[in-house]
C-alpha positions as CSV (number, residue, x, y, z in Angstrom):
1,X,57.0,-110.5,46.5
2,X,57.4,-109.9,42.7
3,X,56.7,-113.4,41.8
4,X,53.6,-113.4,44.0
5,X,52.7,-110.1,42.3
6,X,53.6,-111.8,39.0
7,X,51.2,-115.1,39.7
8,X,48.2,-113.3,41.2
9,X,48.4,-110.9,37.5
10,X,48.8,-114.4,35.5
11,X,45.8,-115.9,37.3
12,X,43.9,-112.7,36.9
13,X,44.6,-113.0,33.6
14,X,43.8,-116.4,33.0
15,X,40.1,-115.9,35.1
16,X,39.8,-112.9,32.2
17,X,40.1,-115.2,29.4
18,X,37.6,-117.9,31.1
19,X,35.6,-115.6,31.5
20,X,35.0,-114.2,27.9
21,X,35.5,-117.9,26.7
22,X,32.6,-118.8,28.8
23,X,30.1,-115.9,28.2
24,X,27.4,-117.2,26.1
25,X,27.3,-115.4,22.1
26,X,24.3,-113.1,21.5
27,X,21.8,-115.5,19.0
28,X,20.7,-113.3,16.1
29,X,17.5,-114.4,14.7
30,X,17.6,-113.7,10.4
31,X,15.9,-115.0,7.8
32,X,18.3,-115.3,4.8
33,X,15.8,-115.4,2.0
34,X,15.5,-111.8,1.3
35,X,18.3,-110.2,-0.9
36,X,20.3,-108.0,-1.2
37,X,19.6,-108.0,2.9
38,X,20.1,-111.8,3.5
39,X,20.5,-114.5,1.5
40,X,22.5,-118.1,1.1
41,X,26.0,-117.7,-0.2
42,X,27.1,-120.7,-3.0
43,X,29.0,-122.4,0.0
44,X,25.7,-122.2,2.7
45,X,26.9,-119.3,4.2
46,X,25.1,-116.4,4.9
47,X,25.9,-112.9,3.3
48,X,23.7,-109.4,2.8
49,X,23.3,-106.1,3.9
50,X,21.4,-107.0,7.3
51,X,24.2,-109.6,8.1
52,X,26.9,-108.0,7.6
53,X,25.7,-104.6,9.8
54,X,24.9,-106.9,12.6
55,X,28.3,-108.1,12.5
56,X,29.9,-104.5,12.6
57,X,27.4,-104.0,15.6
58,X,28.8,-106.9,17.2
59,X,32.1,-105.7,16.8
60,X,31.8,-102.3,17.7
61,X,30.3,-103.5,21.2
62,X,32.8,-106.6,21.5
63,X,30.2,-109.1,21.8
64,X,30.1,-112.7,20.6
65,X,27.4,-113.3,18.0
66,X,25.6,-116.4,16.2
67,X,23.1,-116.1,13.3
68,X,20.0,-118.6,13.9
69,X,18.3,-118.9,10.4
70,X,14.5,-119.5,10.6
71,X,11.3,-118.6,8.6
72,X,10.1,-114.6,9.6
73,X,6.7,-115.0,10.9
74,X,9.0,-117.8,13.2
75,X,11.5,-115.2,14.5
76,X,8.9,-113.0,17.5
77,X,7.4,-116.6,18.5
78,X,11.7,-117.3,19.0
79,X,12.3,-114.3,20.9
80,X,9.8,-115.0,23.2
81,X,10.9,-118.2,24.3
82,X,14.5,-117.1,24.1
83,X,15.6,-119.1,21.4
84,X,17.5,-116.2,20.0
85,X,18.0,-113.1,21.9
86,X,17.2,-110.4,19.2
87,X,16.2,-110.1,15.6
88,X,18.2,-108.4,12.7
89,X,15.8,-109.1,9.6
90,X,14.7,-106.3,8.2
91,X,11.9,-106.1,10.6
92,X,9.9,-102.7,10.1
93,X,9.5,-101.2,13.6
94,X,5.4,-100.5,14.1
95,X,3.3,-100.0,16.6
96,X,1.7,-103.4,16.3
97,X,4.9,-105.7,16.9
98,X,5.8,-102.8,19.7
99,X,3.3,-105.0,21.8
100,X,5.3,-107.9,21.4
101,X,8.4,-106.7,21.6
102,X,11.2,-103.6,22.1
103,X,13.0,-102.0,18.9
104,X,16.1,-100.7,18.9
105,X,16.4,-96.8,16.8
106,X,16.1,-97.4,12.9
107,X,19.0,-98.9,11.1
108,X,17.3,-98.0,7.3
109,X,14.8,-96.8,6.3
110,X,12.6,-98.0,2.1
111,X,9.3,-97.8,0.8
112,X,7.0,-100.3,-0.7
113,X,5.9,-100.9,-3.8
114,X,4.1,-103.3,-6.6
115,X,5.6,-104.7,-9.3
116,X,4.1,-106.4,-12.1
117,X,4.8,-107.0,-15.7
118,X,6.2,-103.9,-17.3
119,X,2.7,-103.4,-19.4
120,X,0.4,-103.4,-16.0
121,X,-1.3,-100.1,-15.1
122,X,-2.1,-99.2,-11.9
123,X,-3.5,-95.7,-10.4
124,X,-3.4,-93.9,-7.1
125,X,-7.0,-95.5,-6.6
126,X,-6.0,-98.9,-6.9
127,X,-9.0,-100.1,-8.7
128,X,-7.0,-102.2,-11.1
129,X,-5.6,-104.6,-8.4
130,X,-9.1,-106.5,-8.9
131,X,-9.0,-109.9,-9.5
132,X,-5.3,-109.3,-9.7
133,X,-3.2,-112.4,-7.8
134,X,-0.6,-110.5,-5.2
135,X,2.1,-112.3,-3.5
136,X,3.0,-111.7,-0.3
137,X,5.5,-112.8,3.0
138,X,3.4,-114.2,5.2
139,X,3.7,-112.3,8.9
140,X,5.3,-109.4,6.9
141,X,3.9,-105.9,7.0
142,X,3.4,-106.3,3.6
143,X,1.1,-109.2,4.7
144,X,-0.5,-107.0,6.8
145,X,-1.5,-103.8,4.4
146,X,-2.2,-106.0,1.4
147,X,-5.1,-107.8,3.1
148,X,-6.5,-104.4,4.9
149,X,-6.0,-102.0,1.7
150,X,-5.5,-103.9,-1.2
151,X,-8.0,-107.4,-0.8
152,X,-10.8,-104.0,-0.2
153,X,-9.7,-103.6,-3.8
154,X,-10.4,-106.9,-4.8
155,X,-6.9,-107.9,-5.3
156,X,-6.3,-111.6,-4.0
157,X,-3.9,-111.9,-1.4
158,X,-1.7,-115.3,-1.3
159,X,0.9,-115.4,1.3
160,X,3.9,-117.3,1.1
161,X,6.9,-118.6,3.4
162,X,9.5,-116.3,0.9
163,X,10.0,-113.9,-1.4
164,X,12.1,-116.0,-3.3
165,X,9.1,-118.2,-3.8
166,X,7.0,-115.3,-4.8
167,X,9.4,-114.5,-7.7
168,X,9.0,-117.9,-8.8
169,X,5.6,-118.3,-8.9
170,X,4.9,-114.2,-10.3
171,X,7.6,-115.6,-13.2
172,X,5.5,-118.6,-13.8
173,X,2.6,-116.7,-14.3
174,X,1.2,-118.6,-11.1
175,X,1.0,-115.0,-9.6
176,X,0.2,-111.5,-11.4
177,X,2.5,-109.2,-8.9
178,X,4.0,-108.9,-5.7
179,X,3.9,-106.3,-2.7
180,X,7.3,-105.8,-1.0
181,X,9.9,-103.8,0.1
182,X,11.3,-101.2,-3.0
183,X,14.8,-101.9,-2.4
184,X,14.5,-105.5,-1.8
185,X,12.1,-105.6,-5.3
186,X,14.9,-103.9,-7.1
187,X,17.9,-105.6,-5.8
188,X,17.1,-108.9,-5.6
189,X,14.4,-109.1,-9.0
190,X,14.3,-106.6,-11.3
191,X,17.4,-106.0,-11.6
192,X,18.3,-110.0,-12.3
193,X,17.3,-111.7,-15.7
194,X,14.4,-113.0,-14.3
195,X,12.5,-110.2,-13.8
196,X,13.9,-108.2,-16.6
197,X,10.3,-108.3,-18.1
198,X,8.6,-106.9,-14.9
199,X,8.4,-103.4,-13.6
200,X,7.3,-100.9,-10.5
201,X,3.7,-100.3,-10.8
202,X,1.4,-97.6,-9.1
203,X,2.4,-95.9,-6.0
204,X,4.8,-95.9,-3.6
205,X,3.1,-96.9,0.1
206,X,4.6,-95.2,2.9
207,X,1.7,-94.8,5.4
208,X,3.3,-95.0,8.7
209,X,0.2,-97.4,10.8
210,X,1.2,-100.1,8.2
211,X,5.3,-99.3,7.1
212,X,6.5,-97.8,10.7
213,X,9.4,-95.9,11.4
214,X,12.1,-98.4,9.5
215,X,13.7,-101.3,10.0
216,X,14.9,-102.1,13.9
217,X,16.7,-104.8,15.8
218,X,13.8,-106.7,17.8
219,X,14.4,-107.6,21.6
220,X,12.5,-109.3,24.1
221,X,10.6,-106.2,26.7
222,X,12.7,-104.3,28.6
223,X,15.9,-105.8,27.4
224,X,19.0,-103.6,28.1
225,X,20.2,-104.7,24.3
226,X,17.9,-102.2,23.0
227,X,19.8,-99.7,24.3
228,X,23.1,-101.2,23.6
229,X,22.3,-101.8,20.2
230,X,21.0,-98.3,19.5
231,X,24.1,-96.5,20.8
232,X,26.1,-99.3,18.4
233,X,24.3,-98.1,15.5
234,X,24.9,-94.5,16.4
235,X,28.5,-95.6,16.5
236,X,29.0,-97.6,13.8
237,X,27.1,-94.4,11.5
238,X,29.9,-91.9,12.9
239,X,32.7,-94.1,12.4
240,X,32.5,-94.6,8.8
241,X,31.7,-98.6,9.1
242,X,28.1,-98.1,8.8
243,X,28.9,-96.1,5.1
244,X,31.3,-98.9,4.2
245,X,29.2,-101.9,4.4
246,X,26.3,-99.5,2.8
247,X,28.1,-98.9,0.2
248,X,28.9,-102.8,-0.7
249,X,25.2,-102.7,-1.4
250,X,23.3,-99.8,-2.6
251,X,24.4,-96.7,-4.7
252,X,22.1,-94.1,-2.4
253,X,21.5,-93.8,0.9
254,X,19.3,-96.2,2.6
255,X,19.9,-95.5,5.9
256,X,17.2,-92.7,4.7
257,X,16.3,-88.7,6.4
């Protein structure tokens, strides 16, 4: 009778490990083009803030997870066709892309601002943005609020596939500024040599029809990983791990009130 007891718990326990080994990995749609939040190691690999909080979700829930790297006006289009199964790319939850798809709660929370060379002026009315060249991520919200506020201004909107791209081009001179997120701006180009000659300039944009309620995990409608994800985030913020991998990247907090 033992043995039988013993053998039925062995092939319970090998139908266990089948099991797992056979359950397909979540596919995380990112972008790794936008530090400090994602961006390509030396050695291909991907590293920033969003990557490494999606892996401490993952963990926390005990799910198996794969990054899918792709362009970000590419990564909704994915969803929907199930090429990935959710985004994690700094994608600002708003009430336009809630059509589209479901967002999980906040996981931070920035601003966004202009930057230009450090002797550029610009006011609260915006009226020296005319004739001024802005760079933009194309499908961002950035996209979106530079064309509907700023091109009223004058400004000249060219969209682009990065931000990386845009730094080139706004360092060549091929561009007078770009519109983006604050942190992002900060982290990943004024605070490198190449853009130790540009600055912040004019007003912080916050209005919440264009810059939402923060950045969310994207999932296809009605998909029980919204909720899953949420209570992971929850989680990983009242076990420490969330502060942890926060502080790897930013000196405040950016999680945000």
């Amino acid at each position: 009778m033992k043995k039988r007891v013993l053998l039925g718990a062995l092939a319970l326990s090998v139908l266990c490990v089948q099991t797992f080994a056979d359950e397909k990995p979540l596919k995380i749609g990112i972008e790794a083009a936008y530090p400090p939040f994602a961006s390509k190691a030396s050695d291909g690999s991907i590293v920033g803030f969003d990557y490494d909080i999606g892996n401490a979700l993952c963990a926390e829930m005990k799910v198996k997870c794969v990054w899918v790297e792709q362009e970000f006006d590419g990564l909704i289009p994915s969803l929907k066709v199930r090429k990935i199964d959710l985004i994690l790319s700094s994608m600002t939850i708003t009430e336009d892309r809630k059509k589209s798809v479901d967002f999980t709660d906040r996981y931070y929370l920035t601003q966004a601002r202009l930057v230009f060379k450090q002797s550029t002026a610009v006011s609260s009315s915006l009226d020296e943005l005319k004739g001024k060249k802005i760079g933009v991520q194309r499908g961002s919200i950035h996209d979106r609020f530079a064309n509907e506020v700023l091109a009223p201004k004058g400004a000249v909107i060219v969209p682009y596939g990065s931000q990386n791209e845009i730094y080139l081009d706004v360092v060549a001179g091929r561009l007078d500024g770009t519109l983006a997120d604050a942190v992002l701006l900060s982290e990943g180009f004024l605070k490198t040599d190449a853009g130790k000659d540009f600055a912040f300039a004019g007003p912080a944009f916050t209005d919440v029809k264009y810059f939402g309620g923060g950045s969310g995990i994207a999932v296809r409608k009605g998909d029980p990983l919204k909720d899953k994800f949420s209570a992971a985030i929850a989680a990983i913020r009242a076990n420490g791990t969330y502060k942890n991998v926060e502080e790897k990247y930013f000196d405040f907090d950016i999680y945000g009130k």
